[in-house]
C-alpha positions as CSV (number, residue, x, y, z in Angstrom):
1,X,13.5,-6.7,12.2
2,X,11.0,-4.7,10.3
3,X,7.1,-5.7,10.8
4,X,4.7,-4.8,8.0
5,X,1.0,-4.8,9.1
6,X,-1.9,-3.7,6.9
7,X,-5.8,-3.1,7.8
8,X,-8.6,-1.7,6.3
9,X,-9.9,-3.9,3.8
10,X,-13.1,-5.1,3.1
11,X,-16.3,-4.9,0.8
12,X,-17.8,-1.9,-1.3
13,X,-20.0,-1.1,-4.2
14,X,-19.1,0.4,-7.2
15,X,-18.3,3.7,-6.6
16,X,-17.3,3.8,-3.0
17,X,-14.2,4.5,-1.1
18,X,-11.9,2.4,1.5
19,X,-8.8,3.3,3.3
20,X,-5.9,0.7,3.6
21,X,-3.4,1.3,6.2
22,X,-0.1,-0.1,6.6
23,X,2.2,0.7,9.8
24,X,5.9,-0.6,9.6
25,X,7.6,-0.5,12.2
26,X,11.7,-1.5,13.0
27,X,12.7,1.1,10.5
28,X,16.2,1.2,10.7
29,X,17.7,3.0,7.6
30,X,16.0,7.0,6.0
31,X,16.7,5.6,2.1
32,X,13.5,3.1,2.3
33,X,10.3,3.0,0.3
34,X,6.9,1.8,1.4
35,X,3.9,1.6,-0.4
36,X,1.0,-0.9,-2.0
37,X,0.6,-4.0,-4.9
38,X,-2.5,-5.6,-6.1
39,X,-2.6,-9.9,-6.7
40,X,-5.0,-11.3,-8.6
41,X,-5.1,-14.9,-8.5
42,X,-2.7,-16.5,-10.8
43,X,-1.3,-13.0,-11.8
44,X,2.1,-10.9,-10.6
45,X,1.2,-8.2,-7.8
46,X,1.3,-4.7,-9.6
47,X,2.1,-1.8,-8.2
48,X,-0.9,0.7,-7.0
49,X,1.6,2.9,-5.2
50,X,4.6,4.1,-3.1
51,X,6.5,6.3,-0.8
52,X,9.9,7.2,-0.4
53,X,11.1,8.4,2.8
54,X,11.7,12.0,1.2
55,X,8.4,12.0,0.0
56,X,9.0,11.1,-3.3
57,X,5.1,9.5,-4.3
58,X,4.5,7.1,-7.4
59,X,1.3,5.3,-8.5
60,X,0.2,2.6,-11.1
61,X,-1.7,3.1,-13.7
62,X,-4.9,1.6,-11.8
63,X,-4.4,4.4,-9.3
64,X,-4.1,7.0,-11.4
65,X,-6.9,10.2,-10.7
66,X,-8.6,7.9,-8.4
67,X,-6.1,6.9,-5.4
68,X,-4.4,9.0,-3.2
69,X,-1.8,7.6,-1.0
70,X,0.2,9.1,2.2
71,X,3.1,8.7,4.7
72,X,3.6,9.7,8.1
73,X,7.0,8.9,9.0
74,X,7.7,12.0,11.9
75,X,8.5,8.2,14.0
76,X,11.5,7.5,12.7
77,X,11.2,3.6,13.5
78,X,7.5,3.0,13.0
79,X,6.1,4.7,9.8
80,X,2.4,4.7,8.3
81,X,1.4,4.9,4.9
82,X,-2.6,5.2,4.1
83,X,-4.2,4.6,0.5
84,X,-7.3,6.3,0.3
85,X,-9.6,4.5,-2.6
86,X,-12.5,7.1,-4.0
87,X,-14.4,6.0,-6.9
88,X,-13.7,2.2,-6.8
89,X,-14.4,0.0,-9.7
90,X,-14.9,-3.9,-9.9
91,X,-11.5,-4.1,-11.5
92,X,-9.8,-2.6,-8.1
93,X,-10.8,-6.1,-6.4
94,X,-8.1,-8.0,-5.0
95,X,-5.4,-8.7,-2.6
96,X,-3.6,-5.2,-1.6
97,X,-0.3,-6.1,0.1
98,X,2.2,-3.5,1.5
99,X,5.6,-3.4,1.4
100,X,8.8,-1.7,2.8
101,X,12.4,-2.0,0.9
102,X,15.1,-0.5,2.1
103,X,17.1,1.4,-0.7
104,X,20.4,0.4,1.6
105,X,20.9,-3.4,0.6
106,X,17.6,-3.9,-1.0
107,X,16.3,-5.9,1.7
108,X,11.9,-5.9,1.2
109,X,9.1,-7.1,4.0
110,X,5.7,-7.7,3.0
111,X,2.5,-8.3,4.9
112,X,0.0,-10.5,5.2
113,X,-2.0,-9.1,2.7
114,X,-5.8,-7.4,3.1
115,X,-8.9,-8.4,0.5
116,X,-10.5,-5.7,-1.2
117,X,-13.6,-6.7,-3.0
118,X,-15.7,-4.5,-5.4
119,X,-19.1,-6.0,-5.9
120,X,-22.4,-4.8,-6.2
């Protein structure tokens, strides 16, 4: 069963950076993706970014320039993916969840979700 667990969220200014980390483990299948989405409150979760398993990286718009995401997957059952957030704007706050889908029968697992807030 795969386990999604994120850290690293908090509270920043305008301007500053946070890390978000995300370690799945119970990786059972190479084709997978794992990567980040923002919630707002009352809105759809957008994507901020992903990683296939080949190394394949895609962002959001919001990330564009700013973020800078990562994967470590040399274990093949427990992988990590980081999002490193430089230059953060008030627009960046919300809930960051991660998420791992494997590309074999579409199966996704989320977690719990970590709250980023931007506020001077």
């Amino acid at each position: 069963q795969v386990q999604v667990v994120e850290s690293g969220g908090g509270r920043v200014q305008p301007g500053g950076s946070l890390r978000l980390s995300c370690v799945v483990s119970g990786i059972t299948v190479t084709r997978n993706v794992i990567g980040w989405y923002r919630q707002l409150p009352g809105q759809e979760r957008k994507l901020v970014a992903d990683v296939k398993g080949g190394g394949k990286i895609r962002y959001g718009d919001s990330a564009k320039g700013r973020f800078t995401v990562s994967r470590d997957n040399r274990g093949f059952s427990q992988n990590t993916v980081t999002l490193q957030m430089d230059s953060l704007e008030i627009e960046a706050t919300g809930v960051y969840y991660c998420y791992f889908k494997s590309m074999w029968d579409c199966d996704e697992s989320w977690g719990q979700g970590t709250q980023v807030t931007v506020s001077s």
